[in-house]
N, C-alpha and C positions, 0 to 999 in steps of 0.2 A: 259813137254810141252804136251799139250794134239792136238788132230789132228780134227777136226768137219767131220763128213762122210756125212753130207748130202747136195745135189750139193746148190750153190750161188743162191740168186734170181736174179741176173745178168747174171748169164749163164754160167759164167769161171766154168771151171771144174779143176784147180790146186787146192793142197792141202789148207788147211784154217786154221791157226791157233787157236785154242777158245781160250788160256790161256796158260801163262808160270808159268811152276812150283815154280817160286821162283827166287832169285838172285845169281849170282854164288857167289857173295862175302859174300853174307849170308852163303855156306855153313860150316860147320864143321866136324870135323869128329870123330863120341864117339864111342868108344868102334870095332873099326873097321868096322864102316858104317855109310856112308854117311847120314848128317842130315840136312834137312832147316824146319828153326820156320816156314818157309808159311802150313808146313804141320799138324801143330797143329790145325792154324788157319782156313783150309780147314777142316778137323773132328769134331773140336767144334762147328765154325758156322752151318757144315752143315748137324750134326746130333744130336747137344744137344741143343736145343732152354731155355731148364732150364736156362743154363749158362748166366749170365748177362756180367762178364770180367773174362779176365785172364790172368796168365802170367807164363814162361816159365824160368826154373832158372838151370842154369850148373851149378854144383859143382864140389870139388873133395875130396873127399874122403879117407886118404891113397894113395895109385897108382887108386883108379877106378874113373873115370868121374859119376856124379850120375845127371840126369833129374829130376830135380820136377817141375810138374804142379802146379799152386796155379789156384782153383776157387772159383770164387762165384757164387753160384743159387741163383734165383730171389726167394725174398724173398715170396712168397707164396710155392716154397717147403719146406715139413718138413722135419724134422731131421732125421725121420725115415726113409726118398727116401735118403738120402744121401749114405748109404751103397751099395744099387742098382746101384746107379749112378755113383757111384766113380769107379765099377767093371767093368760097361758099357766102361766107358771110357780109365780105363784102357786096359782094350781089345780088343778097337778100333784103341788105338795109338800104339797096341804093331803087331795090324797086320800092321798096314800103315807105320808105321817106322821102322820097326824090332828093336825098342828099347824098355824097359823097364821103364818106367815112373813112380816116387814117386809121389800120388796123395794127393794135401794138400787141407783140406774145407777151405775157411776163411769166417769169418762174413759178411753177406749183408753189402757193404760200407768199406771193411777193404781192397780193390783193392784201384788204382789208376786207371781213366778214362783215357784212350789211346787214343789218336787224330789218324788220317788217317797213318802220316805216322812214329809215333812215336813204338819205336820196344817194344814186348810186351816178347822177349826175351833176358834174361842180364845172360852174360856169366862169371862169381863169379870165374872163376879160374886163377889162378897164371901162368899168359903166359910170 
């Protein structure tokens, strides 16, 4: 939950909500820390604009839970930014979630298009 610090144009000075972090029933819990897909979706949107879609894929691994991200960049980046890009991001999601993210390229069009409130993370393990 984030908190707004600055006063209403109404005049109320109680606190303000700007945004909830996410759903409780969204969360899960990998590798011993708290995890919600809204937080993928907060770090792609709001610092890779390359990225056209994406999606978020639990596995498991032997005993270990394993994250992979699948993106797609808009097809005017080249091949060459993908290496940059892929480190960017992993390093963005490993500070905002203290987790470790396998980072997949797929082909411009090889996503599926997500509606508002269709989830862009699908959870592949054996519950």
């Amino acid at each position: 939950m984030m908190v707004r610090k600055e006063p209403c144009s109404c005049g109320r000075t109680s606190l303000r909500v700007d945004q909830i972090g996410g759903r409780v029933d969204d969360l899960r819990k990998i590798r011993g820390v708290f995890f919600s897909p809204s937080i993928v979706e907060e770090v792609i949107r709001g610092q890779f604009p390359e990225v056209v879609e994406f999606e978020t894929l639990l596995t498991q691994e032997e005993v270990m839970p394993v994250l992979t991200l699948r993106i797609e960049f808009d097809p005017s980046i080249g091949a060459g930014q993908y290496k940059e890009l892929r480190s960017r991001i992993k390093e963005k999601m490993k500070i905002r979630s203290n987790l470790t993210f396998e980072i997949e390229i797929v082909k411009p069009g090889g996503l599926p298009r997500y509606t508002l409130k269709s989830t862009r993370f699908k959870d592949l393990t054996k519950r």
